[in-house]
C-alpha positions as CSV (number, residue, x, y, z in Angstrom):
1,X,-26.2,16.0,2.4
2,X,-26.0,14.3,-1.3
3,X,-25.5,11.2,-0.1
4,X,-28.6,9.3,1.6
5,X,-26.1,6.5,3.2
6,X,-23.8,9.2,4.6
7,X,-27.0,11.2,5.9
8,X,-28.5,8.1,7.2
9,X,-25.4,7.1,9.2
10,X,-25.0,10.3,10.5
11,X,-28.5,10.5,11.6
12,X,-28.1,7.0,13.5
13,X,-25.2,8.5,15.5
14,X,-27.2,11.8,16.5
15,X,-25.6,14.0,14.5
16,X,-28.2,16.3,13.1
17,X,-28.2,18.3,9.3
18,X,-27.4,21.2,11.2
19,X,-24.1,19.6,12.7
20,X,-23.6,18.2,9.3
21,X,-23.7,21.8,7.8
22,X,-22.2,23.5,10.6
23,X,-19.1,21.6,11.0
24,X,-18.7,20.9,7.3
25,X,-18.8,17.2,7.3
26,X,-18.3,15.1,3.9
27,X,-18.8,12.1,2.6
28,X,-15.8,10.0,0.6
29,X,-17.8,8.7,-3.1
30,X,-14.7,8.2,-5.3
31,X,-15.3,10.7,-7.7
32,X,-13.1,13.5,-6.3
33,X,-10.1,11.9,-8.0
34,X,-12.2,12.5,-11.3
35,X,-12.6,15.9,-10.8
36,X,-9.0,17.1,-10.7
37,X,-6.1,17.8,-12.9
38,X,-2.7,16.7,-12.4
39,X,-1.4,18.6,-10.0
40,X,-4.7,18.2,-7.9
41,X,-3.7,14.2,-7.8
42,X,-0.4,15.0,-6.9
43,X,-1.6,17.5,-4.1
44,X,-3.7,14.8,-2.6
45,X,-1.6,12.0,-3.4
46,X,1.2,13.7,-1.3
47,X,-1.5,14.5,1.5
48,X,-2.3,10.6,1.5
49,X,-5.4,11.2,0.5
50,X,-5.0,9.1,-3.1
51,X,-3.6,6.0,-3.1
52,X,-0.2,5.2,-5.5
53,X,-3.2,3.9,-7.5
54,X,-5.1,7.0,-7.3
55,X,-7.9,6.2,-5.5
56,X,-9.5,7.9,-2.6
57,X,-8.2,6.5,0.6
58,X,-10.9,7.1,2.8
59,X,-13.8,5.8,0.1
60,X,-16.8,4.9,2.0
61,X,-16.2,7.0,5.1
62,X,-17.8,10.3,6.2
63,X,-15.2,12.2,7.1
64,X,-14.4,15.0,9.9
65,X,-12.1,17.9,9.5
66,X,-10.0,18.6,12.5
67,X,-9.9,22.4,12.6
68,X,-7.0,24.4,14.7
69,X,-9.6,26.5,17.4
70,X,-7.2,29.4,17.4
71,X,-6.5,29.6,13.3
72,X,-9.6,28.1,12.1
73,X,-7.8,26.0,9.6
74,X,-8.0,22.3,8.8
75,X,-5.2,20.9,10.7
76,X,-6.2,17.1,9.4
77,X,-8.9,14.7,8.5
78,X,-11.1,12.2,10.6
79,X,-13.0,9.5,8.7
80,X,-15.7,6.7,9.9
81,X,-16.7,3.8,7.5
82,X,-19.8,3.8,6.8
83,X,-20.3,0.3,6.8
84,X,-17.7,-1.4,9.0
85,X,-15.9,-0.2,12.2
86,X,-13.1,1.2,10.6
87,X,-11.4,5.2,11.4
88,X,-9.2,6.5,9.8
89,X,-6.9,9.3,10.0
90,X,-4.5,11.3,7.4
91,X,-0.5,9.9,8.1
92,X,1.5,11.9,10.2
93,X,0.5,13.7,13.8
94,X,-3.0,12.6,15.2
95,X,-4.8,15.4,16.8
96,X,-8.1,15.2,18.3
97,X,-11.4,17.8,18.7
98,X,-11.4,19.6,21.9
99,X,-13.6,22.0,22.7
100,X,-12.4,25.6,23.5
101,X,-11.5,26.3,27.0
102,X,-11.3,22.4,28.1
103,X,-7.1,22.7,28.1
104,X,-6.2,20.3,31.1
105,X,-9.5,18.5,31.1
């Protein structure tokens, strides 16, 4: 909700503030990298979500955390430039959102 280009092209897709809040979207600003010691980089670095240069490899995207239904825990990252058709997902296994009680759907 700090960022009026994130807002803006959240809004254009129909995703209310509520939905924002709700399913804790974010926005990618490049200053995370700035706000963490060593072993943060390294963390994120290994999670692919720094570069080898160290910068933030979804910059410019709002991005979606894929949450595990039955442990409520972030199970990976979605992320949609803001200004260009690009997603983006973490490296490794690609998991989507499904809705609780859609199995076989």
């Amino acid at each position: 909700m700090k960022n009026q280009e994130a807002v803006r092209y959240l809004n254009s897709r129909g995703i209310s503030a509520e939905a924002i809040r709700v399913f804790r979207l974010g926005y990618v600003d490049g200053t995370l990298r700035d706000k963490l010691n060593p072993d943060g980089k390294a963390n994120l670095e290994r999670l692919g979500l720094l570069n080898e240069k160290g910068n933030e490899t979804m910059y410019g995207s709002v991005v979606f955390p894929l949450v595990d239904a039955n442990s409520n825990r972030c199970v990976g990252l979605y992320a949609r430039h803001t200004d260009k058709p690009q997603h983006l997902y973490l490296a490794g296994k690609r998991r989507g959102v499904q809705s609780v009680g859609s199995e076989g759907s």
